[in-house]
C-alpha positions as CSV (number, residue, x, y, z in Angstrom):
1,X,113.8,51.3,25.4
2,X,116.1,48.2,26.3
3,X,114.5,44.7,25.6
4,X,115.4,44.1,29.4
5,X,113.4,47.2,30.2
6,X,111.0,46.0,28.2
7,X,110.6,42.9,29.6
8,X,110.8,44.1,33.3
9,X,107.5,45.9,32.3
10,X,105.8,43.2,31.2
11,X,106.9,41.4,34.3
12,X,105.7,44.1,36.1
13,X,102.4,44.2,34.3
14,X,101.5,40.7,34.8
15,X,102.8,40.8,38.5
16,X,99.2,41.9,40.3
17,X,97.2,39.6,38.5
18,X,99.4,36.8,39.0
19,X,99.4,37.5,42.8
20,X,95.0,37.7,42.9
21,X,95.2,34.6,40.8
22,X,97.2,32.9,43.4
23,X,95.5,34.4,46.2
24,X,91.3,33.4,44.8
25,X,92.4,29.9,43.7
26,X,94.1,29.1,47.1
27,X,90.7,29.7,49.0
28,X,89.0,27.5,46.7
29,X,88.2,24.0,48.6
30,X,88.5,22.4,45.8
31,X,90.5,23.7,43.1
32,X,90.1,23.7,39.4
33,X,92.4,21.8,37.5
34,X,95.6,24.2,37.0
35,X,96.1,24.0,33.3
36,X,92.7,25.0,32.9
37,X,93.1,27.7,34.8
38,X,96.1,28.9,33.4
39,X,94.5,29.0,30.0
40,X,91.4,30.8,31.0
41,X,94.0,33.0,32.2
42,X,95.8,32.8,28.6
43,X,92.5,33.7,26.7
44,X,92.0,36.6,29.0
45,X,94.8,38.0,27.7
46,X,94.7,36.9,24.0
47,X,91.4,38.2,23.5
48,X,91.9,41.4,24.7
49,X,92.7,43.2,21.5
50,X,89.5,42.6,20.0
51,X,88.0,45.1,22.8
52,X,90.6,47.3,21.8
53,X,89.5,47.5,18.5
54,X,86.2,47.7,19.3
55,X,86.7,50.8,21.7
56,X,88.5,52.3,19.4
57,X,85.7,51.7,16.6
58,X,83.6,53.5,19.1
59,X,85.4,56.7,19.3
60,X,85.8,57.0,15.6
61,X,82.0,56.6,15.3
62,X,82.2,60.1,16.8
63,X,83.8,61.7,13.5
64,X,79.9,61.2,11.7
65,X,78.5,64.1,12.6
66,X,75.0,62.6,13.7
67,X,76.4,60.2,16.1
68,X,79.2,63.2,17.3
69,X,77.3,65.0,20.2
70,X,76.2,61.4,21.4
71,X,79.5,59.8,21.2
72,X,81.7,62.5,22.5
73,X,80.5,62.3,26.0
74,X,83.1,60.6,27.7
75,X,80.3,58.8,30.2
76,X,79.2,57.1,27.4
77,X,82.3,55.5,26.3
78,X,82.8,54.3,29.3
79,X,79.4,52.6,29.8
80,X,80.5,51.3,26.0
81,X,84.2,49.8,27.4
82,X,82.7,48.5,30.2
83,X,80.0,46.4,28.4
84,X,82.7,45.7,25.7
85,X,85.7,44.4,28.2
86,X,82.6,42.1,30.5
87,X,81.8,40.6,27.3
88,X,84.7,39.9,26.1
89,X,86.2,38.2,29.4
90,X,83.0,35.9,29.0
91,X,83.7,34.9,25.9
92,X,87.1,33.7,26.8
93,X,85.6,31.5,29.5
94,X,82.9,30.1,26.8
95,X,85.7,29.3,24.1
96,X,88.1,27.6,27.1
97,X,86.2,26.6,30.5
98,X,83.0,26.0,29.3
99,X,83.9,23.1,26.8
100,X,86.0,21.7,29.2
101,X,85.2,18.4,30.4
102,X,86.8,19.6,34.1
103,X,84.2,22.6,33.7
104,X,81.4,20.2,36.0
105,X,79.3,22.0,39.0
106,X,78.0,25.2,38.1
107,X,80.5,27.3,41.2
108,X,83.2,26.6,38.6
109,X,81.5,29.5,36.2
110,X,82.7,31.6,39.0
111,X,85.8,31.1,39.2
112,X,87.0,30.6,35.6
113,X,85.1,33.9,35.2
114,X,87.4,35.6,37.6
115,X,90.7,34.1,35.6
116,X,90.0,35.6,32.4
117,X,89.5,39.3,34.0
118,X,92.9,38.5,36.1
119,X,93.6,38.0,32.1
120,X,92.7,41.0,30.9
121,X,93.8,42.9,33.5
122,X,97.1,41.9,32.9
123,X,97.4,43.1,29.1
124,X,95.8,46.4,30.6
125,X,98.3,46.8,33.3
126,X,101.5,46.2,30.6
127,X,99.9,48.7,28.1
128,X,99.5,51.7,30.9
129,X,103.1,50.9,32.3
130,X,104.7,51.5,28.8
131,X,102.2,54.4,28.4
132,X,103.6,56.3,31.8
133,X,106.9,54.9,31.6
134,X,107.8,57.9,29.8
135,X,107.2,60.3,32.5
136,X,109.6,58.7,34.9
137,X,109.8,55.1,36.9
138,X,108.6,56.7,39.7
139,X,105.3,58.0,37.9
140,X,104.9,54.6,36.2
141,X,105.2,52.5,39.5
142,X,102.4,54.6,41.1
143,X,99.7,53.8,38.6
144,X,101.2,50.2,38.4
145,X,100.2,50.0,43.0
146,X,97.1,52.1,42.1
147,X,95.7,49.1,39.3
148,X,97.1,46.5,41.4
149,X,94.7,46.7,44.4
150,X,92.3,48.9,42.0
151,X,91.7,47.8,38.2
152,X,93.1,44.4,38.3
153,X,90.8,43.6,41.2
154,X,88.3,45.4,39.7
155,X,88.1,43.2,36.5
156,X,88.3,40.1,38.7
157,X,85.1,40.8,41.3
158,X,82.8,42.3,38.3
159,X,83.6,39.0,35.8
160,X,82.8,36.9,39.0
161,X,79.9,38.2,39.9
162,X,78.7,37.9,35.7
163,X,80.1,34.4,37.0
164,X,77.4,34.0,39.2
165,X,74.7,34.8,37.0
166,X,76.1,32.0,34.2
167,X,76.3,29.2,37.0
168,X,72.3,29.9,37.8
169,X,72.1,28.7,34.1
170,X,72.4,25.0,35.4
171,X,69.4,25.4,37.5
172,X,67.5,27.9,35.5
173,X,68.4,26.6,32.1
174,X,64.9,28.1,30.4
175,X,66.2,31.3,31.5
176,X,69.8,31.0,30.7
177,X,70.0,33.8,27.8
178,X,68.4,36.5,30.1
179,X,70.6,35.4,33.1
180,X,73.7,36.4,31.0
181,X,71.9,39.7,29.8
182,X,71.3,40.2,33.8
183,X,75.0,39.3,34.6
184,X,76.2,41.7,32.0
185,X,74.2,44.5,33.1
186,X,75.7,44.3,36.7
187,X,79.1,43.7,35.9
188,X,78.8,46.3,32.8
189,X,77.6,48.8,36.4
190,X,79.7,48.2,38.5
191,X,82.9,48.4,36.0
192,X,81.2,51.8,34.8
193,X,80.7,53.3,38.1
194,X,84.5,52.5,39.3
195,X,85.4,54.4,36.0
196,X,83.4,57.2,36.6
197,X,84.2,57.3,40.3
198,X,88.5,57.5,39.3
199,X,87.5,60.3,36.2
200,X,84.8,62.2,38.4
201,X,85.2,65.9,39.2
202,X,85.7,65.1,42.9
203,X,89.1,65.7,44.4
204,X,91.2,63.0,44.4
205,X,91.3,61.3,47.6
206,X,87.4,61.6,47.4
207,X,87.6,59.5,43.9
208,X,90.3,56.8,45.5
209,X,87.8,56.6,48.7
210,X,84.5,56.0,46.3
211,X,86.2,53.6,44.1
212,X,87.3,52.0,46.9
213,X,84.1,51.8,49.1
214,X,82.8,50.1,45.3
215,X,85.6,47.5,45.0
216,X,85.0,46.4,49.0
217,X,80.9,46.4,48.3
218,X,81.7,44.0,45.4
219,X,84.2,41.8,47.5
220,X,81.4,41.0,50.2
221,X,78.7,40.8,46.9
222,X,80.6,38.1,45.3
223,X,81.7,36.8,48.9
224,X,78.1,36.0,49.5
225,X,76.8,35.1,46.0
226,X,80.4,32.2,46.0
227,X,78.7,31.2,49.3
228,X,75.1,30.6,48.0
229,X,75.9,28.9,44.5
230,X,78.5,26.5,46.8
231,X,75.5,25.8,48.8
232,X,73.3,25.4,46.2
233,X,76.0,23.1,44.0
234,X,76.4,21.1,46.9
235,X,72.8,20.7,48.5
236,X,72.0,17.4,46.3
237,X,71.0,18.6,43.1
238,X,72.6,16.6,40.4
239,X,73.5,18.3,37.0
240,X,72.3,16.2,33.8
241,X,74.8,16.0,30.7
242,X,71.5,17.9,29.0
243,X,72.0,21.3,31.6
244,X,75.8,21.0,30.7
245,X,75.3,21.1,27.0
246,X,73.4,23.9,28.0
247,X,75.3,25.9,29.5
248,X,78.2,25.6,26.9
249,X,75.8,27.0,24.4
250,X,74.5,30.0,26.3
């Protein structure tokens, strides 16, 4: 492969987040400060190997014979992958957003949140194209449409609504461990379920219109949960330096 060909799939790869990422921070009132956003975005991406690696760990778990019945079941790597790739997209936000001084009313967990899977979306995008690009542009480009309105959006609703969960942390600060364990669990569900829906033994068309019945229940979800921390953000309450330092170390 050509570098040019090379770097037209990276292009390629990055192109659907890129798009989302313009598209969320547009209908935000008031936006986050771009460079903060764009490294969110960075981190999403950077840290994606270490979920690699961990996957990976996972499957070779499988080779000791105790754990090889368990592991083998493909339902429960993906429950595994899911948990690992929500966890990973929040600690990119912790390391970036949350330290940040721009980081200050508790909506902003939301959207940050929603960066870093546009993040790690990305990396996954590139790595499928130059996994299909072997059997033929024309194969390639039709997983690349599929994960542009399908993964990549994916990663982006379930971080956000995890991003809900960590904004309730400034109100709820006694709580703010269990909140994230909450957050995770939903996110880790709803990133399971697309999974299983796109890998399931239904035809086809049946998967595509299941994951796709998911990805629209999670829009309105995280349309309404947005709604209710903006309210909430903006309905008086003040946020003491104390709940910030709080947050950060959640």
């Amino acid at each position: 492969m050509s570098i040019i060909n090379a770097v037209l799939l990276v292009g390629l790869g990055l192109l659907p987040s890129l798009i989302w990422m313009i598209f969320f921070y547009r209908r935000d009132c008031h936006p986050e400060p771009k460079y903060l956003v764009t490294k969110t975005f960075l981190m999403g991406i950077i840290i994606s190997p270490i979920a690699v690696v961990l996957q990976v760990s996972f499957t070779q778990a499988g080779s000791w014979a105790p754990l090889n019945a368990l592991i083998s079941q493909t339902s429960l790597f993906f429950l595994w992958a899911a948990f690992v790739e929500e966890f990973i997209k929040y600690y990119a936000v912790r390391v970036i957003a949350l330290r940040d001084p721009s980081f200050d009313e508790p909506v902003d967990a939301i959207i940050y949140m929603m960066m870093a899977g546009l993040g790690f979306a990305a990396i996954e995008n590139i790595l499928v194209l130059f996994r299909t690009i072997p059997n033929g542009f024309e194969a390639a480009l039709s997983v690349w449409a599929l994960r542009a309105i399908g993964a990549t959006l994916l990663h982006a609703l379930a971080s956000g609504i995890l991003g809900y969960f960590l904004a309730l942390s400034w109100f709820f600060r006694q709580h703010r461990a269990k909140l994230l364990v909450v957050g995770l669990a939903i996110a880790t569900f709803f990133h399971f379920t697309f999974n299983m829906f796109l890998t399931g033994r239904e035809e086809q068309v049946r998967s595509l219109l299941f994951a796709t019945g998911l990805l629209l229940l999670m829009s309105f979800l995280l349309y309404v949960l947005f709604v209710k921390m903006k309210k909430r953000s903006h309905g008086g309450i003040q946020i003491s330096p104390a709940v910030e330092k709080n947050i950060v170390s959640a």
